[in-house]
C-alpha positions as CSV (number, residue, x, y, z in Angstrom):
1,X,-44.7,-22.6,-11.7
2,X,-40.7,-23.0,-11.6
3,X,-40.4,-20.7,-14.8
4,X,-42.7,-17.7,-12.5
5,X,-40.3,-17.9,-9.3
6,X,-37.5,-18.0,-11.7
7,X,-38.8,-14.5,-13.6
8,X,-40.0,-13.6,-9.8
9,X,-36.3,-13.8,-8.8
10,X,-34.7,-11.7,-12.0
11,X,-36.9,-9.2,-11.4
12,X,-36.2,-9.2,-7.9
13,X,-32.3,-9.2,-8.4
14,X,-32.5,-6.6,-11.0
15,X,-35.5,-4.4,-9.0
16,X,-32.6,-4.6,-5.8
17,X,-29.5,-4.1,-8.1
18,X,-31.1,-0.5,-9.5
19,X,-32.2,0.5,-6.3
20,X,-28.7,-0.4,-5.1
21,X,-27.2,1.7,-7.7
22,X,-29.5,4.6,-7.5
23,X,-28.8,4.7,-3.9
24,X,-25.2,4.3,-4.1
25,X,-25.2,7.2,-6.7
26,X,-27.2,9.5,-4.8
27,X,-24.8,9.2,-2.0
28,X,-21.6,9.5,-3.9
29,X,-23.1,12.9,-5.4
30,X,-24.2,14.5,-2.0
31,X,-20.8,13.3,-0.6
32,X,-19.0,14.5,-3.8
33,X,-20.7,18.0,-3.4
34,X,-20.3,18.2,0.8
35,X,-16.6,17.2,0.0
36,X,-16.4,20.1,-2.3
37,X,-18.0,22.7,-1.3
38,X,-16.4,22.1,2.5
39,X,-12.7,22.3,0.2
40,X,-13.7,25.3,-1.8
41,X,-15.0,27.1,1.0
42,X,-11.6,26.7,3.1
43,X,-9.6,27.6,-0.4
44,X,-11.5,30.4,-0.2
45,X,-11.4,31.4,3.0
46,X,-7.1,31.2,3.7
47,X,-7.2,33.1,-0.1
48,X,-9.2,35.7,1.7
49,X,-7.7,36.2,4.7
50,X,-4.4,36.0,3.0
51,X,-5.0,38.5,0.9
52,X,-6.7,40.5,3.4
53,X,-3.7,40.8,5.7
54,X,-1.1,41.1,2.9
55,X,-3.4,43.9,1.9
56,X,-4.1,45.2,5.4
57,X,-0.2,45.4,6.2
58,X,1.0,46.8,2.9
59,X,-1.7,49.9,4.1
60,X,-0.5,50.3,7.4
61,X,3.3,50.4,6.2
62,X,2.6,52.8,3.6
63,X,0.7,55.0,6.1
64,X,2.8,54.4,8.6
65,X,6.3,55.0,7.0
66,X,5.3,57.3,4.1
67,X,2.1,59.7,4.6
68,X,2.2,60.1,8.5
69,X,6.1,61.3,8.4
70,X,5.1,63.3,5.6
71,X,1.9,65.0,7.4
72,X,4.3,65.2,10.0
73,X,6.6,67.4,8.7
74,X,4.3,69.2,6.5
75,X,2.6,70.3,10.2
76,X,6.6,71.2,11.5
77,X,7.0,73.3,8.2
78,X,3.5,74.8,9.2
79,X,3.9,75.5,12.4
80,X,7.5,77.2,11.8
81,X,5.5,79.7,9.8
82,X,3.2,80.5,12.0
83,X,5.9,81.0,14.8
84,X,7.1,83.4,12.4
C-alpha cells in the first residue's frame, strides 16, 4: 500500500512538472513571438516612414529647385517668341 501512494505521488510530481513545463513553454513562445513581431513591426514602420519622407523631400526639392525654374523659363523663352 505505501509502495502505490509512493508511485501515486512520482507520477503526480512528474504528471505536474511536464504540465508545468509545457505550459511555461507555450507561454514563453507566444510571448517571444508578440514581443517580436510588436519590435519588427515598429522597425519597420520608422524604416518606412523614414524613408518615405527622405524620399518625399529629395522629390519636392528637385521639382522645386530644378524642373519648375526650368519649365519656368522654358515658358519665358516661349512666350518671348510668341511676342515676337
Amino acid at each position: 500500500l505505501k509502495l502505490i501512494l509512493k508511485l501515486r505521488n512520482i507520477i503526480f510530481r512528474v504528471f505536474i512538472n511536464i504540465i508545468f513545463l509545457v505550459f511555461k513553454n507555450i507561454i514563453f513562445l507566444v510571448f517571444k513571438n508578440i514581443i517580436f513581431r510588436v519590435f519588427i513591426n515598429i522597425i519597420f514602420l520608422v524604416f518606412k516612414n523614414i524613408i518615405f519622407l527622405v524620399f518625399k523631400n529629395i522629390i519636392f526639392l528637385v521639382f522645386k529647385n530644378i524642373i519648375f525654374p526650368v519649365f519656368i523659363n522654358i515658358f519665358l523663352i516661349i512666350s518671348q517668341f510668341v511676342k515676337k
